[in-house]
Phi, psi and omega in degrees: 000181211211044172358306188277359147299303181285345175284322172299299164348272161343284188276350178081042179269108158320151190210156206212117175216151142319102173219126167087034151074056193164117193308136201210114193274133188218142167249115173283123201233344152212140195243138189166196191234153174263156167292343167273326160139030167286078179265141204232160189259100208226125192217168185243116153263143190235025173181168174083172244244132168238184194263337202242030168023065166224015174044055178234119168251175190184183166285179209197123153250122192266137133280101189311359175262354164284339193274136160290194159303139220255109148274124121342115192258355183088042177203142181246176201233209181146351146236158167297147174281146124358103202064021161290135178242076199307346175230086227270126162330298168286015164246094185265020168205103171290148187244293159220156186217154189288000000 
């Protein structure tokens, strides 16, 4: 498990990581295992490289073995987002959650 996910969760931190080779701003919001035994990151991202390059966000789920080192960027979050689900379908064994 991945302490420092689950300590930004907690406490509501943004956070700044590498994924797919490309910077990626998230306010993280569930942490877990997939029923194939996957563990993921399920966020709202709100900056940094998207697929449809329009600077247009959503959620987002990372597969936590694709994430670089995880910063703190010095800026929290403090509400749910538009579709949040404290028990996400694809995630069946929660680890933390906002």
């Amino acid at each position: 498990m991945n302490t420092t996910i689950c300590d930004a969760i907690r406490d509501g931190e943004i956070v700044e990581f590498d994924y797919d080779g490309m910077v990626r701003i998230v306010e993280p919001f569930i942490y877990g295992l997939t029923s194939g035994g996957v563990q993921v990151m399920k966020g709202y991202q709100i900056g940094g490289y998207n697929r449809e390059n329009d600077n247009s966000y959503d959620w987002v789920t990372f597969e936590v073995n694709q994430i670089g080192t995880i910063k703190f960027i010095g800026k929290k979050f403090t509400t749910k987002r538009d579709g949040y689900m404290k028990q996400s379908e694809d995630i069946k064994t929660v680890y933390c959650k906002f």
